[in-house]
C-alpha positions as CSV (number, residue, x, y, z in Angstrom):
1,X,9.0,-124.6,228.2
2,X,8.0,-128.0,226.5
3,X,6.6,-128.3,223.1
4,X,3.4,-129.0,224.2
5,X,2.9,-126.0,225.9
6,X,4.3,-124.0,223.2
7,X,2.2,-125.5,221.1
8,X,-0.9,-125.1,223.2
9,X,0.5,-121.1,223.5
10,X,0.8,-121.0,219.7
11,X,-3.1,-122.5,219.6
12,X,-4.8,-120.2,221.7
13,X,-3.0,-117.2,220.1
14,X,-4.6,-118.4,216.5
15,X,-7.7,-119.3,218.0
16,X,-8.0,-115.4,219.6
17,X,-6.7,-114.0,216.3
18,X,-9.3,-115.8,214.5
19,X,-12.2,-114.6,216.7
20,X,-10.8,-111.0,216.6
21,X,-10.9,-111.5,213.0
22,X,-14.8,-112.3,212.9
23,X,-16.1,-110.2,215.6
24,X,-14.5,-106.9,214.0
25,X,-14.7,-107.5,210.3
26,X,-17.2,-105.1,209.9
27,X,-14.5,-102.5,210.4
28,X,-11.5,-103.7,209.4
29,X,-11.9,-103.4,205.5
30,X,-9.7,-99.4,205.4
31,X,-7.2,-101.2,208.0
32,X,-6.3,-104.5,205.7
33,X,-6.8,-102.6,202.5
34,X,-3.8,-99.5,203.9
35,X,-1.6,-102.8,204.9
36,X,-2.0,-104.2,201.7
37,X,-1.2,-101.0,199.9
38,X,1.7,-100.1,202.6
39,X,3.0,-103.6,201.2
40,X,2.6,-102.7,198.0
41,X,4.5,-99.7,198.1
42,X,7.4,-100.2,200.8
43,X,9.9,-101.0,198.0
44,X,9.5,-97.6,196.1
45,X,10.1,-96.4,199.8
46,X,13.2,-98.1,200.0
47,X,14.4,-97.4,196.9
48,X,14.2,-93.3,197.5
49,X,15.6,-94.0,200.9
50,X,18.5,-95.6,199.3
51,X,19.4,-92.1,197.2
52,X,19.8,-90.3,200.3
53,X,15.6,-89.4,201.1
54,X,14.5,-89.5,204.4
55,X,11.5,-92.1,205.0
56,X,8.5,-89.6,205.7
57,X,9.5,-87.4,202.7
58,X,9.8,-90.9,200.8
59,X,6.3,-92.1,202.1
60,X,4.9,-88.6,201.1
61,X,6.2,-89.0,197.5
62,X,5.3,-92.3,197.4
63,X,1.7,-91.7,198.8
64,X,0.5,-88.4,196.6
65,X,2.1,-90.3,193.1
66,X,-0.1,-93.4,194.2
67,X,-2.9,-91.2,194.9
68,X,-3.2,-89.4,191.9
69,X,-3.3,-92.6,189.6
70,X,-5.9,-93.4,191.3
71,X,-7.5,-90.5,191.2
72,X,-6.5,-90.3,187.3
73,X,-7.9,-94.0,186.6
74,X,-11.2,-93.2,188.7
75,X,-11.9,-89.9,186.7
76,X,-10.7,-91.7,183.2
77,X,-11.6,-95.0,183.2
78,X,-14.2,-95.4,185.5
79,X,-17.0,-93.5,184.1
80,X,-16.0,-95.5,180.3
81,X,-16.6,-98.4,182.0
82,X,-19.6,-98.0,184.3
83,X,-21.1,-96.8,180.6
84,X,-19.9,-99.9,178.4
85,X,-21.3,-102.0,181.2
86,X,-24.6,-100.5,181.2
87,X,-24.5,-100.7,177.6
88,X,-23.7,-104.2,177.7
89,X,-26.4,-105.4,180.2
90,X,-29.0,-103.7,178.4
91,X,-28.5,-105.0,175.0
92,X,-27.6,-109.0,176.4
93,X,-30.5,-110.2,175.4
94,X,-30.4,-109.2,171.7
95,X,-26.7,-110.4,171.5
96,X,-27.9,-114.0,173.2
97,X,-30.5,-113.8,170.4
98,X,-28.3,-112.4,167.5
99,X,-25.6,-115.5,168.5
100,X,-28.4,-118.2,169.1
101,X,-29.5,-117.1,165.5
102,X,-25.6,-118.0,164.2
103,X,-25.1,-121.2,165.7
104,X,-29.0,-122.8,165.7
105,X,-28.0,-124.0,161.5
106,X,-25.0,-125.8,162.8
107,X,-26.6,-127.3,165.5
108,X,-29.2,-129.0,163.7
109,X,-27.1,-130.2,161.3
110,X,-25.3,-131.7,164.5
111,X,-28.5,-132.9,166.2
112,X,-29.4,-135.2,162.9
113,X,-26.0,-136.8,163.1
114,X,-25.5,-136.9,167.0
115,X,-28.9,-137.3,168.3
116,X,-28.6,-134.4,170.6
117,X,-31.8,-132.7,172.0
118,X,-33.6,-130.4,170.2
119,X,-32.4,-127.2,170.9
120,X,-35.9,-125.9,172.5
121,X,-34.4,-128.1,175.5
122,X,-31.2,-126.4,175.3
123,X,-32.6,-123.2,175.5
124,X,-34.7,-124.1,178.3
125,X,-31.6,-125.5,180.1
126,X,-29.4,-122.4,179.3
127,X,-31.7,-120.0,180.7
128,X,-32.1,-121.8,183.7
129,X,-28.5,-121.8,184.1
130,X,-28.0,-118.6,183.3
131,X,-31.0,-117.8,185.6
132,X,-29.3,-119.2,188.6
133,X,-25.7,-117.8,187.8
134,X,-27.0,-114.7,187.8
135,X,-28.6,-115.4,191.0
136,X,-25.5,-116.9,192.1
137,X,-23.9,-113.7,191.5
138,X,-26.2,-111.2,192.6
139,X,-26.2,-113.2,196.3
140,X,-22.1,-112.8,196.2
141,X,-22.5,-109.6,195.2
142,X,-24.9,-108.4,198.2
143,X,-22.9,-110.2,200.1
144,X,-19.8,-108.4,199.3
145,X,-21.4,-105.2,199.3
146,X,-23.5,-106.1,202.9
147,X,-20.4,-107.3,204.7
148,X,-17.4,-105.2,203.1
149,X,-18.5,-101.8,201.1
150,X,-21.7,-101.0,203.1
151,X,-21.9,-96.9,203.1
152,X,-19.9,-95.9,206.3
153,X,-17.4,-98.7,205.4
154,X,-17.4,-97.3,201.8
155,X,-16.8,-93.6,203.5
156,X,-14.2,-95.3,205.8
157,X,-12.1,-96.6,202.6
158,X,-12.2,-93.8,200.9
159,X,-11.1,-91.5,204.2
160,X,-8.9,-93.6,206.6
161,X,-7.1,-95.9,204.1
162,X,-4.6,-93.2,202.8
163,X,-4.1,-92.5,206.8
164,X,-3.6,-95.7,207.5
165,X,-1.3,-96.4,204.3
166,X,0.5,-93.4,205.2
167,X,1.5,-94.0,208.6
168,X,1.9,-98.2,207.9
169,X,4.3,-97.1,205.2
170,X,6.2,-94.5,207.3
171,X,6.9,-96.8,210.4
172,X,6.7,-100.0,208.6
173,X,10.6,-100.8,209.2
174,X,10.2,-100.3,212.4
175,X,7.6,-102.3,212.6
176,X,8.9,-105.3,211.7
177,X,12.3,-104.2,214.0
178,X,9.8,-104.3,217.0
179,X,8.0,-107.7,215.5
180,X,11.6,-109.3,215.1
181,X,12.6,-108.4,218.7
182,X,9.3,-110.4,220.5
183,X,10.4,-113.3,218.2
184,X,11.3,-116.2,220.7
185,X,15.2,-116.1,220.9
186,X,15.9,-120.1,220.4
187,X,13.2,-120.4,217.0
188,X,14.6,-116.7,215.6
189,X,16.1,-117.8,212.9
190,X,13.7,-120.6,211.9
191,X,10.6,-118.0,212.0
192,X,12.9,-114.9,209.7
193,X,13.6,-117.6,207.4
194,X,9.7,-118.7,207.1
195,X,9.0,-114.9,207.3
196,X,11.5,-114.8,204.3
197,X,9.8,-117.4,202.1
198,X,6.0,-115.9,203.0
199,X,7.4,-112.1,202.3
200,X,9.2,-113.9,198.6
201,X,5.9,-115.7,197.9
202,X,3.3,-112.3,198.4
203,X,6.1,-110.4,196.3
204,X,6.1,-112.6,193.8
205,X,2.7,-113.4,193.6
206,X,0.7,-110.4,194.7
207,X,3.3,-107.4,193.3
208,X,3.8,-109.5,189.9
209,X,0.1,-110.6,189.1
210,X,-1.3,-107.3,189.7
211,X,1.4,-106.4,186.8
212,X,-0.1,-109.2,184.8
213,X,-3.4,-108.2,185.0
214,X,-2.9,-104.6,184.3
215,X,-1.0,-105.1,181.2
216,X,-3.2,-108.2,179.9
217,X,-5.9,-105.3,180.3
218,X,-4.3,-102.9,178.1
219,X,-4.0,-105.5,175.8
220,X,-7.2,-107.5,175.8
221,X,-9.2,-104.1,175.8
222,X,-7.3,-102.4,173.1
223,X,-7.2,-105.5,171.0
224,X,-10.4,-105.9,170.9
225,X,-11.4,-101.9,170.6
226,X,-9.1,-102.2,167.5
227,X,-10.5,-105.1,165.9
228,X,-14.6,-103.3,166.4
229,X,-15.9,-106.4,169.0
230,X,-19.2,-104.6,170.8
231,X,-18.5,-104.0,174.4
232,X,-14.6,-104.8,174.0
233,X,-13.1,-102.4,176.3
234,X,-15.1,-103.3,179.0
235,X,-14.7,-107.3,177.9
236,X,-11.0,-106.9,178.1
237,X,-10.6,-105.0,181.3
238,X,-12.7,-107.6,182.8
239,X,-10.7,-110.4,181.8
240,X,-7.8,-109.0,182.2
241,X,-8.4,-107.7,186.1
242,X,-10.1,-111.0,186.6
243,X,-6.0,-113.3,186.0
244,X,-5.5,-112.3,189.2
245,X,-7.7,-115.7,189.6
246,X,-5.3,-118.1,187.7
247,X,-7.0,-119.4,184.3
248,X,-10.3,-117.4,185.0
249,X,-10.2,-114.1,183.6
250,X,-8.7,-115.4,180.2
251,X,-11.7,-118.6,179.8
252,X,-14.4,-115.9,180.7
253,X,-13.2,-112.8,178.3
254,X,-12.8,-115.9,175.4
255,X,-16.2,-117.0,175.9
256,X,-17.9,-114.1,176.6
257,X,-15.9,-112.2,173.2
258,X,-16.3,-115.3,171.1
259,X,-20.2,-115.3,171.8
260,X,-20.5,-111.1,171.2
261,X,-18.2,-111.9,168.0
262,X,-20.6,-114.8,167.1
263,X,-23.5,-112.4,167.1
264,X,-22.1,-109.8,165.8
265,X,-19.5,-110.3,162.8
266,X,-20.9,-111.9,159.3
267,X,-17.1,-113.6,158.9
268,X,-16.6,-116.1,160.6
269,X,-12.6,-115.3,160.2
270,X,-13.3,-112.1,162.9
271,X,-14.5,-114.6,165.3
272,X,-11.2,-116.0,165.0
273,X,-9.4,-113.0,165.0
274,X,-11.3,-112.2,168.3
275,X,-10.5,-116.1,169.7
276,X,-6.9,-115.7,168.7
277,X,-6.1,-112.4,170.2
278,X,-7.3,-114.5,174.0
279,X,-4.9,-117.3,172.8
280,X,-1.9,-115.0,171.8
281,X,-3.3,-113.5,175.0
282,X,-2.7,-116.4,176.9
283,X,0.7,-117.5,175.1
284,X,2.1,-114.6,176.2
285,X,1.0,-114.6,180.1
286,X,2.1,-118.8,180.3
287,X,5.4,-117.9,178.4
288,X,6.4,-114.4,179.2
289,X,4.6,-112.3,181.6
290,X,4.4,-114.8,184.5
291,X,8.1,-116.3,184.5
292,X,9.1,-112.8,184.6
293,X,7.1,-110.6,186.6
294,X,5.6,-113.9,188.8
295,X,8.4,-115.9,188.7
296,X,8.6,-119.9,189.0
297,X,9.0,-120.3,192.6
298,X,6.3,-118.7,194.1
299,X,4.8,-121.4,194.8
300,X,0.8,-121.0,195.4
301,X,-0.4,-123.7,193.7
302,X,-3.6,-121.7,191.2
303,X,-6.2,-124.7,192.7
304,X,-5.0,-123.3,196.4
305,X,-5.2,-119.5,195.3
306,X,-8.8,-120.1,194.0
307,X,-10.1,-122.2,197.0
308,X,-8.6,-119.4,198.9
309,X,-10.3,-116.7,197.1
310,X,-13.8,-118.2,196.7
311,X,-13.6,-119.6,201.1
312,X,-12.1,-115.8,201.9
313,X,-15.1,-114.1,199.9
314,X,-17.8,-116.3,201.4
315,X,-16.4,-116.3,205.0
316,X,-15.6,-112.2,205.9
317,X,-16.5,-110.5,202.6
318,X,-14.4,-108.0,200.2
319,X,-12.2,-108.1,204.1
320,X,-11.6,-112.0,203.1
321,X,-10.4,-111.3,199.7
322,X,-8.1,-108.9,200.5
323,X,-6.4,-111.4,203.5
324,X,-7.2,-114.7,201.4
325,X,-3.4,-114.6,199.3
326,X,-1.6,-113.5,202.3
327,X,-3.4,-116.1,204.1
328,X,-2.8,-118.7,201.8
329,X,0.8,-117.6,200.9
330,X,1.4,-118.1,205.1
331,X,-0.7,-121.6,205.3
332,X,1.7,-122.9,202.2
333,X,4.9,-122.1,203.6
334,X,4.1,-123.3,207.0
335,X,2.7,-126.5,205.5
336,X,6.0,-126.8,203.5
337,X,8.4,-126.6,206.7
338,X,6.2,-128.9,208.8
339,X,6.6,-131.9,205.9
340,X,10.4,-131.2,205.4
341,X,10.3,-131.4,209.4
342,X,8.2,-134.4,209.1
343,X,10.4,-136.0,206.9
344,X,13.5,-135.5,208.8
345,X,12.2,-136.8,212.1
346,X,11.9,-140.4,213.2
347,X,8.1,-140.4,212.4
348,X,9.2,-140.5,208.3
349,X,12.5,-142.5,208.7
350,X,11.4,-145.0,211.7
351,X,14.2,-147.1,213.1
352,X,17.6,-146.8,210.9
353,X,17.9,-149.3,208.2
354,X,19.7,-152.6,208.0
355,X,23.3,-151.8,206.5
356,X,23.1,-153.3,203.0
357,X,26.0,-154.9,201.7
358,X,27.3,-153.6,198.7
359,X,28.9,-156.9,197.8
360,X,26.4,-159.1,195.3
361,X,25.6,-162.5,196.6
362,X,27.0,-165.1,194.9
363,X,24.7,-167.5,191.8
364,X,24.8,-170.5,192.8
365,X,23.7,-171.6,189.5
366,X,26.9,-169.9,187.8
367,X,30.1,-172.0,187.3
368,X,32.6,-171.6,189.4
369,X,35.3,-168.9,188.1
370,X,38.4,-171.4,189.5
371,X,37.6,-173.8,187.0
């Protein structure tokens, strides 16, 4: 078989996958999200099956401990939440006022030195902003809920994703026995060793962030509770779940705690007690938590993670977030091996090079040395 017609093999297959994709999102959302957890979970799996467990009393164990903390977070934090953002929503208007009150001296005293517009304008301009962020937002968040959490695919989550996380989990060895024997005999090796580098990059990336958010939760929202900011549990949380988008979830919980500290606090040294507790925040994500937990070669670039988040949402829904990182983490490697095959074949290197001499030609201009 020629590469052409491998190629052209290899072209319909993605082109089929692709339409499968679209014509059955609308049920696929408990399907991706039990392979995502089954991913998730398969090394706890392994590690019981390593003490002598069998694998369905492992995937049992495994299943009812991830269960209840989930259950446990639902019936804990969830209703603390729904309640703070309630909270929140209904008294945004009087913090936007209580902060514009704060900062309108300071910007007049700016506007006579810097000739900047009077802030009537600014006001203007903000709440049209703000008018079509919100906007913005409420269309991705119809969206979301229209093409991934309607009510039978909400009831399908809740009912058919621990089946289908059970049974992923159970088989999933054999799974990928029976995906490694219809691997084309002569390219094996080459696709185990991509497989290799995609499974490394999800496991770094997917198991390791999820860490990093969780604990930058803990701590943004128990900072925050501690030092009295309005709001700060749910503030924190936010921003912390929200690092799973590289640099977001830290910028929004500083602006939007630094404008509720603004509006709130008489000392301006709480407002930067509340500014530095996103910096040590930060600090310790950049320096600590992401070497360790991400590690340094995962290598999803957090421009190509976001692109793939935002084109994943928009394109199949809550569905396309949950497949955009996998996605991207398979687009990235593949990309990868094409330009180091690229740069080994004679498209990058041409014709071979004229030998250079190592010997250096002579000066004419120098004197001659048997003088």
């Amino acid at each position: 078989m020629t590469l052409t017609t491998q190629a052209k093999i290899w072209g319909i297959a993605l082109v089929v996958f692709i339409a499968l994709l679209v014509l059955l999102k609308g049920i696929l959302l408990p399907f991706v999200a039990g392979m995502a957890i089954a991913y998730m979970l398969d090394p706890m799996c392994d590690r019981l099956e390593r003490v002598g467990t069998s694998r369905t009393l492992a995937t049992t164990i495994v299943t009812a401990v991830f269960a209840i903390v989930v259950i446990l977070l639902l019936l804990l934090i969830v209703p603390l939440v729904v309640q703070q953002a309630v909270a929140f929503l209904g008294s945004l208007p009087d913090l936007i006022s209580q902060t514009y009150g704060r900062i309108e001296p300071y910007y007049l005293q700016l506007q006579q030195r810097l000739d900047l517009p009077p802030p009537e304008e600014l006001t203007q301009i903000a709440r049209t902003r703000f008018g079509s962020a919100l906007t913005w937002l409420a269309n991705i968040l119809q969206q979301l809920v229209g093409q991934g959490l309607a009510f039978a695919n909400l009831l399908s989550l809740i009912f058919i994703t621990p089946v289908v996380t059970f049974y992923l989990l159970r088989d999933w060895d054999r799974l990928v026995a029976k995906i490694d024997e219809l691997l084309p005999r002569h390219h094996a090796g080459v696709i185990r060793t991509q497989a290799g580098l995609v499974d490394r990059t999800l496991a770094g990336f997917a198991r390791g962030q999820s860490m990093v958010c969780l604990i930058l939760a803990l701590f943004y929202g128990t900072a925050l509770m501690i030092v009295g900011l309005p709001f700060g549990i749910i503030i924190g949380l936010i921003a912390g779940l929200l690092t799973f988008v590289p640099y977001v979830g830290s910028l929004t919980g500083f602006v939007v705690s630094v404008a509720v500290a603004i509006g709130h606090y008489d000392d301006w040294w709480m407002v930067a007690l509340v500014a530095i507790i996103f910096i040590v925040g930060q600090a310790v994500e950049g320096n600590f938590l992401t070497p360790k937990l991400v590690g340094d070669r995962v290598g999803l670039h957090p421009v190509w993670v976001i692109f793939a988040l935002l084109a994943g949402g928009a394109l199949f829904g809550f569905v396309g977030l949950l497949l955009a990182v996998p996605l991207a983490a398979v687009i990235g490697v593949l990309v990868r091996f094409s330009i180091g095959q690229y740069r080994a074949s004679k498209l990058y290197l041409g014709t071979a090079p004229p030998a250079i001499s190592l010997v250096e030609p002579e000066d004419p201009t120098a004197p001659d040395s048997r003088d």
